[in-house]
C-alpha positions as CSV (number, residue, x, y, z in Angstrom):
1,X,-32.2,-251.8,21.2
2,X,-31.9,-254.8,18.9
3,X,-29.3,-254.8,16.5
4,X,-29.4,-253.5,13.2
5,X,-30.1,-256.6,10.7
6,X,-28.6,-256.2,7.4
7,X,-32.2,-256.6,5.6
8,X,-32.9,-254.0,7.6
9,X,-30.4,-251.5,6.4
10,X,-31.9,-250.5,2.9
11,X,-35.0,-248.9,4.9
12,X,-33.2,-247.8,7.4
13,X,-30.9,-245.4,5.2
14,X,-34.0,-244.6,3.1
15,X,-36.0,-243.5,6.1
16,X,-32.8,-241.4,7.7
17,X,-32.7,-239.6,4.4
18,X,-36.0,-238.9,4.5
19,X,-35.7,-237.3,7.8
20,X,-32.5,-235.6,7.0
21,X,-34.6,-234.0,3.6
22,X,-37.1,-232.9,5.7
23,X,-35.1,-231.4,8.3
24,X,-33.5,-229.2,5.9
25,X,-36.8,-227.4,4.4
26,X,-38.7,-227.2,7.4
27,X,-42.2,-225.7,6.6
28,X,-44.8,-224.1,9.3
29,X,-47.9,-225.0,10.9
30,X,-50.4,-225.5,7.4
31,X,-47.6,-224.1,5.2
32,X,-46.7,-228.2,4.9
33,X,-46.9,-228.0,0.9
34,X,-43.6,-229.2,0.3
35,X,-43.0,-231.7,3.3
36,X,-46.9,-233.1,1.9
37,X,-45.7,-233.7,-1.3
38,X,-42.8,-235.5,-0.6
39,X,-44.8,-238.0,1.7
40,X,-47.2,-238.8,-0.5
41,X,-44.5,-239.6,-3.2
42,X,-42.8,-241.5,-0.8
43,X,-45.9,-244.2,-0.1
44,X,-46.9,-244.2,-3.9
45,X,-43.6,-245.1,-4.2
46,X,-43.7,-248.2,-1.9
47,X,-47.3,-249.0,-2.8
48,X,-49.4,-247.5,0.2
49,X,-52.8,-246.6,-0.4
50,X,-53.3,-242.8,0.4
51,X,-56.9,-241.6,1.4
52,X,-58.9,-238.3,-0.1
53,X,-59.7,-236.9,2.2
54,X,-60.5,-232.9,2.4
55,X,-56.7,-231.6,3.8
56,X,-55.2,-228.5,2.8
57,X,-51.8,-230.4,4.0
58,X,-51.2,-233.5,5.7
59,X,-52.4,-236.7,4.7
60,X,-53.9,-240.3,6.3
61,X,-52.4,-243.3,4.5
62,X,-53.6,-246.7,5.3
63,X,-52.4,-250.6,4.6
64,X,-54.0,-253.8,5.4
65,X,-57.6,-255.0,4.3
66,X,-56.9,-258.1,3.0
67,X,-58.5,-259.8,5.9
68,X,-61.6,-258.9,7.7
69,X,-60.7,-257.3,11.4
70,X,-60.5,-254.0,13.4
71,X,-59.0,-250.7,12.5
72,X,-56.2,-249.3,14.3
73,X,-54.4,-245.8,13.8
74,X,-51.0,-244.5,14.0
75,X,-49.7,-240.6,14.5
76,X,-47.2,-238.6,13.5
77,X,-47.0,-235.0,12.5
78,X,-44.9,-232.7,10.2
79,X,-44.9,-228.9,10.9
80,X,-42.1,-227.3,12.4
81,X,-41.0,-224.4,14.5
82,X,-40.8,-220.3,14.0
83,X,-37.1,-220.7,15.8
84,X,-33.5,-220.0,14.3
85,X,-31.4,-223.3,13.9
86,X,-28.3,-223.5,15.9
87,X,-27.7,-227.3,15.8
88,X,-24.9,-227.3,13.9
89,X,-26.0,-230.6,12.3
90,X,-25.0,-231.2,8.3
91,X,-28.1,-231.0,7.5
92,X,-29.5,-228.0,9.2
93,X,-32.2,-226.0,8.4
94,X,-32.0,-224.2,5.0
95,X,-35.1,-221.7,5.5
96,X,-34.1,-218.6,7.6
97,X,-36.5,-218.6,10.8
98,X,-37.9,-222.0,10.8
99,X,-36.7,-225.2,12.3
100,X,-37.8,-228.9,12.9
101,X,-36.8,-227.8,16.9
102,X,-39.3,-230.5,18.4
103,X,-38.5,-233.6,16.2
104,X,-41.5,-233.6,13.7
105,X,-39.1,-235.1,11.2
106,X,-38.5,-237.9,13.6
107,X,-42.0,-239.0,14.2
108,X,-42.8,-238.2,10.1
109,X,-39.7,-240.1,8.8
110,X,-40.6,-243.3,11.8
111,X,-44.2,-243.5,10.8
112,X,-43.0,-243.7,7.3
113,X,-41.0,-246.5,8.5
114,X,-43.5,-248.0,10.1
115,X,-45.7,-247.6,6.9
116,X,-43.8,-249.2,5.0
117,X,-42.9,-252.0,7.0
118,X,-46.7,-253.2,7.7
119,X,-46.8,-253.1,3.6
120,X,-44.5,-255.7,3.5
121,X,-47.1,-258.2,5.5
122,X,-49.8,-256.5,4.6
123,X,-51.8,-259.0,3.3
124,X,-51.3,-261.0,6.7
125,X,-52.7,-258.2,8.4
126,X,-56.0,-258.8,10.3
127,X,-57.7,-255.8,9.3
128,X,-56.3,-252.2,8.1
129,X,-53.7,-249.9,10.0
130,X,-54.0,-246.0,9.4
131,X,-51.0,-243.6,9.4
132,X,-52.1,-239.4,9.9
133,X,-49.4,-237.6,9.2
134,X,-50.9,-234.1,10.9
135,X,-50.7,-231.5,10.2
136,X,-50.2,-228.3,12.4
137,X,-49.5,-229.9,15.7
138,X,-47.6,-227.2,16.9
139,X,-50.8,-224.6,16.4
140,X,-53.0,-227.3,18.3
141,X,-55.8,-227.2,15.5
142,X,-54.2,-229.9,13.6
143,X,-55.8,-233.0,15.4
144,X,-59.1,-230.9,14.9
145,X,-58.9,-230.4,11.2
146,X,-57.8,-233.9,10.9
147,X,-60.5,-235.8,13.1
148,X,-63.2,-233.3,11.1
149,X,-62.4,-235.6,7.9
150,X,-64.0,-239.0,9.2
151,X,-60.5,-240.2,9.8
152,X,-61.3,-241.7,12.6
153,X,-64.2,-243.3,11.7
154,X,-64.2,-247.2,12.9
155,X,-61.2,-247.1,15.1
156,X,-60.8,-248.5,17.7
157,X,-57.2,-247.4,19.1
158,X,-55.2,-244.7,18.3
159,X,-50.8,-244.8,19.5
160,X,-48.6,-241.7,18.6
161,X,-44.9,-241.2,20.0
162,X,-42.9,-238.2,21.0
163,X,-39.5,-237.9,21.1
164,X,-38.2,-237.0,24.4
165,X,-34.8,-235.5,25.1
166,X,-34.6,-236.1,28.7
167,X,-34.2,-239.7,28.2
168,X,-31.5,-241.9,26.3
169,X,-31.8,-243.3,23.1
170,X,-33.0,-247.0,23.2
171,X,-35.6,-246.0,26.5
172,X,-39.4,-245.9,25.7
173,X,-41.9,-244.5,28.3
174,X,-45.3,-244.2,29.0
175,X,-48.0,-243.1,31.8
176,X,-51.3,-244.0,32.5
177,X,-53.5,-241.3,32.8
178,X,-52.5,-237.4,32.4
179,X,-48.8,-237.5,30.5
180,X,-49.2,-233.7,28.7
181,X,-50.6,-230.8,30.4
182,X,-53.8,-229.1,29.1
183,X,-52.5,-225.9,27.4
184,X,-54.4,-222.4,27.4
185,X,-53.4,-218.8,26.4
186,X,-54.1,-215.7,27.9
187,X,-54.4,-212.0,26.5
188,X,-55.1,-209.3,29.4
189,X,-55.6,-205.9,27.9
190,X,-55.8,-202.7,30.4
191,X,-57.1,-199.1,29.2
192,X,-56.6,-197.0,32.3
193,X,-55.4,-193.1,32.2
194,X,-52.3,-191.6,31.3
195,X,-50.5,-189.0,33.0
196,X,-47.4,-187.0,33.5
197,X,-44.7,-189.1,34.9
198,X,-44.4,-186.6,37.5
199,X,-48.0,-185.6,38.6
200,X,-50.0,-189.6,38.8
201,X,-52.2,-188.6,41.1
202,X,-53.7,-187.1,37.8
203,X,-54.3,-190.7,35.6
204,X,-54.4,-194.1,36.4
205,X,-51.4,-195.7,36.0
206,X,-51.8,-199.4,34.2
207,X,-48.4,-200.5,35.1
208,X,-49.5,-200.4,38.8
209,X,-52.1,-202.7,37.4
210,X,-49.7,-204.8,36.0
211,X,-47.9,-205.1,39.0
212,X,-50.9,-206.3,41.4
213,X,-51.5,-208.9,38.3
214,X,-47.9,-210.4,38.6
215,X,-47.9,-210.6,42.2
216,X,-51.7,-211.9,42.2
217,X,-52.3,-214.3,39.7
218,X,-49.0,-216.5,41.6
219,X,-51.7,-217.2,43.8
220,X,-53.9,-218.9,41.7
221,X,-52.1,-221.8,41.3
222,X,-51.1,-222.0,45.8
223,X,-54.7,-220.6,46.8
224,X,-56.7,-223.0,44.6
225,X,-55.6,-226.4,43.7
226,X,-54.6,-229.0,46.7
227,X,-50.9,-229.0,46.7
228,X,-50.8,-232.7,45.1
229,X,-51.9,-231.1,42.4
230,X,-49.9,-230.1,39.3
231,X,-50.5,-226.3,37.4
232,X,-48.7,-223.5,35.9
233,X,-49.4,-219.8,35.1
234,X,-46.8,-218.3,33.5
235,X,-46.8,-214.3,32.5
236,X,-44.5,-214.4,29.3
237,X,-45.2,-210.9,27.8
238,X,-45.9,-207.0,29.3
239,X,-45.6,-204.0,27.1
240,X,-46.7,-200.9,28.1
241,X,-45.5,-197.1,27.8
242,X,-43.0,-195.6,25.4
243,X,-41.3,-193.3,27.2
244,X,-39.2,-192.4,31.0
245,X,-41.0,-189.2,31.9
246,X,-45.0,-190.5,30.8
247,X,-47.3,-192.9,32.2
248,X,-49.2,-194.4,29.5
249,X,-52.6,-194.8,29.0
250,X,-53.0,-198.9,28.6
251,X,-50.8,-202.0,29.1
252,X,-50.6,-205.8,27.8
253,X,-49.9,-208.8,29.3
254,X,-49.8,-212.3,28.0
255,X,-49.2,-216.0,29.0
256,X,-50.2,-219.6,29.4
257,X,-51.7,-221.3,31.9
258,X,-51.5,-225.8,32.5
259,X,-53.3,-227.5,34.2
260,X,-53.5,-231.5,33.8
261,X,-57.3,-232.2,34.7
262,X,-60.6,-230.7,33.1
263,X,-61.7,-229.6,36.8
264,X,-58.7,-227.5,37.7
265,X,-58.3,-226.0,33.9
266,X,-62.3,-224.9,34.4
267,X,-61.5,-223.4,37.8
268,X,-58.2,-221.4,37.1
269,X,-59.6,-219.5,34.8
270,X,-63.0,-219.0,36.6
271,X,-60.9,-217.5,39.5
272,X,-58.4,-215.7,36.8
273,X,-61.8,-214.3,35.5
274,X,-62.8,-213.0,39.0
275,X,-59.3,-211.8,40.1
276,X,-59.6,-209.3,36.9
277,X,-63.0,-208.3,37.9
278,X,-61.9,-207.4,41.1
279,X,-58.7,-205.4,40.3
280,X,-60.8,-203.2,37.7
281,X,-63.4,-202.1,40.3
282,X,-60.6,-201.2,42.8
283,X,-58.8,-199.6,40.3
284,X,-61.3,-197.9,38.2
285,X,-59.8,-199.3,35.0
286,X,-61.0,-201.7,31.7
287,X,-59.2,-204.8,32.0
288,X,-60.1,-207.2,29.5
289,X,-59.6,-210.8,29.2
290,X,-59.0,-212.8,26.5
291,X,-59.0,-216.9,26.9
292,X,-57.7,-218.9,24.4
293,X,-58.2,-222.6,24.4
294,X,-55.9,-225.0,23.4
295,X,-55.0,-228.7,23.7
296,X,-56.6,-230.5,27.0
297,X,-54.7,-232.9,28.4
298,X,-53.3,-236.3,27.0
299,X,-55.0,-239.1,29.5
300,X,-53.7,-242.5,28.3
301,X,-55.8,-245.7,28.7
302,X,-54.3,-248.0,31.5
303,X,-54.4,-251.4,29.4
304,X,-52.9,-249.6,26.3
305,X,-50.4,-248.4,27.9
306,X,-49.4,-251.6,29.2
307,X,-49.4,-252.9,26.2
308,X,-47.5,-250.5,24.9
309,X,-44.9,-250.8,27.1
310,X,-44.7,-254.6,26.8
311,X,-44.4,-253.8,22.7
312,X,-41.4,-251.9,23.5
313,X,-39.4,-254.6,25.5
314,X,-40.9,-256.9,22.6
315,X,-38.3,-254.6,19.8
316,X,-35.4,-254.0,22.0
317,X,-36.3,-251.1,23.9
318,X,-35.7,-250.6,27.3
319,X,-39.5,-249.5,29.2
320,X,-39.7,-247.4,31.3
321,X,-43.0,-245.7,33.7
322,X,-42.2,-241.7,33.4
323,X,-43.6,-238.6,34.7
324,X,-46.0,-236.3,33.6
325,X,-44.9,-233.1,31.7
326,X,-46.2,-229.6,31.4
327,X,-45.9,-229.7,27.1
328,X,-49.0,-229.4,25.3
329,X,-50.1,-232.1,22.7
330,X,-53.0,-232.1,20.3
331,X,-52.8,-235.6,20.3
332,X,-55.2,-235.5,23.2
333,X,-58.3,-234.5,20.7
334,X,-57.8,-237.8,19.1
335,X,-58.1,-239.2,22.6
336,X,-61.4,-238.0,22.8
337,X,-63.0,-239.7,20.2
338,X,-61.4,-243.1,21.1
339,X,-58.9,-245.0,23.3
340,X,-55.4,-245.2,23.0
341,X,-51.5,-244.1,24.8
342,X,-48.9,-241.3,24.0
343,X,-45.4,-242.5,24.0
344,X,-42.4,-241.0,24.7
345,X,-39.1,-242.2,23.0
346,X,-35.7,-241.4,24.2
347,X,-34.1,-238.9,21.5
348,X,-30.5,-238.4,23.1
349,X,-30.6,-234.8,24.4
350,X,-28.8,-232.5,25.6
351,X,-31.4,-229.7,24.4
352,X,-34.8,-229.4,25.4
353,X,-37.3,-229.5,22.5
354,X,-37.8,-226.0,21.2
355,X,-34.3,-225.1,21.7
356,X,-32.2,-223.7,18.8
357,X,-29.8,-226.5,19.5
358,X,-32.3,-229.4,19.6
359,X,-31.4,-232.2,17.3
360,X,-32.1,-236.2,17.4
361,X,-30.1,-239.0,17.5
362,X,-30.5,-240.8,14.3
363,X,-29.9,-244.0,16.0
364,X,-33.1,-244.1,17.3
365,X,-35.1,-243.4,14.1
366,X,-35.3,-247.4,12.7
367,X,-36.4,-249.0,16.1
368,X,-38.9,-246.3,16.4
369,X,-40.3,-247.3,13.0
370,X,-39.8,-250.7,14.2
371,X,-41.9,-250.3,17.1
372,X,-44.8,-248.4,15.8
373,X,-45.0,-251.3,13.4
374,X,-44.9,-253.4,16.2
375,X,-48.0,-251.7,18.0
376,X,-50.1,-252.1,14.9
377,X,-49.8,-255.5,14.3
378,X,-49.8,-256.7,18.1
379,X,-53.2,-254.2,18.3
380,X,-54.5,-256.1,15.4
381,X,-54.2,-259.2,17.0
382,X,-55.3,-258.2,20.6
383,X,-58.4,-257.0,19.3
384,X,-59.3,-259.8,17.1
C-alpha cells in the first residue's frame, strides 16, 4: 500500500479512533442504538447529508449531487457478535458477551472514511454516492430491512468489502461469480417413544434415529451434487434424553447447510425433505423439519469485478483473484436488485473471523477508506 501522506494523517487517526470506540461497546444485531448514534454525529459533523429513511438502527448517508449523473452505493455494516473477547487488544470489548469478532468496526469506521473523503470533492462528483451503514448483517435480515426503504432506488452499482483474515494486509481480492456460500438452517424435531433403558424393544428409541440421520444426511452432499461441485451440511447440535438408565421420548438436531448456486440449495433440501420422510415411515416416528432460509449466495458481476480489482492496484493495493468461501453474506440481497462485486481485504490474521481472538490490523483501515473512495468516484465516471 501507498504511503501514508501527512494530509492524510488527521482522518486517518480520526477514523482509527472511531473504530477503536466502536470496538469497545459492541452492540448486537438491531440493538445498534449506540453504534447509530455515534455515526450519525460523526457525518453531521463533517457535513454529510443523512437520509430519513424508516430504520430502527442503521442509517444510508449520501454525498454528491452537485452535478447531474448516476447513482452509485457503498456498504458497510455495524452489528457485532454474541462471543466473549479474547483479543487482548487495548481496546477490547467492554460489554460482557458481545464482540466485534468479524470486523464490523472495520468496514463501519472505512466507509466513514470513505464518506468523508468523497465530501471533500463532492461538488466535483458526477452524480451522488450512497453509504448503508446495515444493520444486522450477522442475523441476515439486515440487507432486507434496508433494501425495503427505497434505498436502492436509482442505483446502478452497489461495492461492499469484507475483511479477510487469511490474507495480508495491503492484498485486496475478488471473484467473479459465487464468492459467499448461500446459507440455510435446519431444525429436525423427532417425537418417537420412550422406554426403559433396559427393555427397548418396548419404545422407539429417537437416538437410533439420530444416528441413521448423522450417518445419512453425509450423503447428501456425495450422492447429489457432481463432485466439481461445492456444499456443506453440517449437524452442529443433538440433545436428547436426561438420563443413563432411560430412553427418551424425542430428540433435536440442528445445523446449516451451503451450497453456492440456487439449483443445488433447491435440491439439498428437496432430498433432505425426502430422506426424513423416509426414516419416519421405517421407523414409525414424527420427524419434523424445520427450513430456515437465509442469505443466497454472493455472485459478483464479471466487469465490476475487474474494475474493482484494477481500483485496488490504482490505491496501492496488491490484487489478487481468490477463492470462493463457505461464509454467509447478506450482501447478496442487495445483489439482487442490481449489479455490483464483494471484496475481500486482507486484515492480518492469525484468527479466523468469529474467533474470540479475532482482531484487525489497523494498518489497513485508511487505504481501505481510500479505496472505497476510490470505487465511487472511478464508478461515477465509468458510468457517465
Amino acid at each position: 500500500m501507498k504511503e501514508l501522506l501527512a494530509e492524510h494523517r488527521p482522518l486517518a487517526d480520526q477514523i482509527q479512533a472511531f473504530r477503536h470506540d466502536m470496538h469497545r461497546f459492541p452492540e448486537l444485531s438491531n440493538q445498534e442504538f449506540e453504534t447509530t448514534s455515534k455515526i450519525h454525529a460523526a457525518l453531521t459533523e463533517a457535513g454529510i447529508r443523512v437520509l430519513d429513511l424508516p430504520l430502527k438502527t442503521g442509517l444510508v448517508a449520501e454525498v454528491g449531487g452537485h452535478l447531474p449523473g448516476p447513482l452509485v452505493v457503498l456498504r458497510s455494516d455495524i452489528d457485532a457478535l454474541p462471543i466473549e473477547e479474547e483479543s487482548g487488544v487495548e481496546f477490547s470489548s467492554r460489554r460482557k458477551g458481545v464482540m466485534h469478532a468479524c470486523g464490523h468496526d472495520f468496514h463501519t469506521s472505512a466507509a466513514l472514511g470513505a464518506a468523508i473523503l468523497l465530501r471533500q470533492q463532492e461538488e466535483t462528483l458526477r452524480g451522488r454516492v450512497r453509504i448503508l451503514f446495515q444493520a444486522a448483517e450477522e442475523t441476515g435480515l439486515g440487507a432486507p430491512d434496508l433494501i425495503a426503504t427505497g434505498a436502492l432506488e436509482g442505483a446502478a452499482v452497489i461495492f461492499g468489502i469484507h475483511n479477510d483474515p487469511t490474507l495480508p494486509v495491503g492484498v485486496l481480492g475478488g471473484k467473479d461469480g459465487a464468492l459467499t456460500a448461500g446459507v440455510d438452517r435446519f431444525e429436525i424435531k423427532i417425537a418417537a417413544k420412550g422406554a426403559h433403558a433396559a427393555k427397548p424393544h418396548e419404545g422407539n428409541d429417537p437416538i437410533v434415529i439420530v444416528s441413521q440421520i448423522v450417518t445419512a444426511a453425509q450423503t447428501l452432499i456425495s450422492r447429489n451434487l457432481p463432485s466439481e461441485q461445492n456444499a456443506v451440511v453440517s449437524i452442529t447440535q443433538i440433545h436428547s434424553g436426561s438420563t443413563w438408565n432411560v430412553i427418551p421420548d424425542t430428540a433435536y438436531m440442528e445445523g446449516t447447510v451451503r451450497t453456492f448456486n440456487a439449483q443445488a440449495r433447491e435440491l439439498i433440501e428437496k432430498r433432505f425433505r425426502a430422506l426424513l420422510e423416509g426414516l419416519a415411515v421405517a421407523f414409525d416416528a414424527q420427524i419434523e423439519f424445520l427450513w430456515h432460509a437465509g442469505p443466497p449466495s454472493v455472485v459478483n458481476t464479471p466487469e465490476w469485478v475487474a474494475f474493482a480489482l484494477e481500483q485496488a492496484s490504482e490505491v496501492g493495493f496488491e490484487a489478487r483473484r481468490v477463492e470462493a468461501s463457505p461464509i454467509g453474506e447478506d450482501f447478496s440481497f442487495y445483489q439482487q436488485k442490481i449489479p455490483g462485486t464483494f471484496m475481500m481485504v486482507g486484515s492480518g490474521g492469525p484468527w479466523a473471523l468469529h474467533h474470540p481472538k479475532f482482531r484487525v490490523d489497523d494498518k489497513a483501515l485508511f487505504p481501505t477508506a481510500q479505496y472505497l473512495a476510490q470505487l465511487a468516484v472511478k464508478a461515477l465516471e465509468k458510468l457517465s
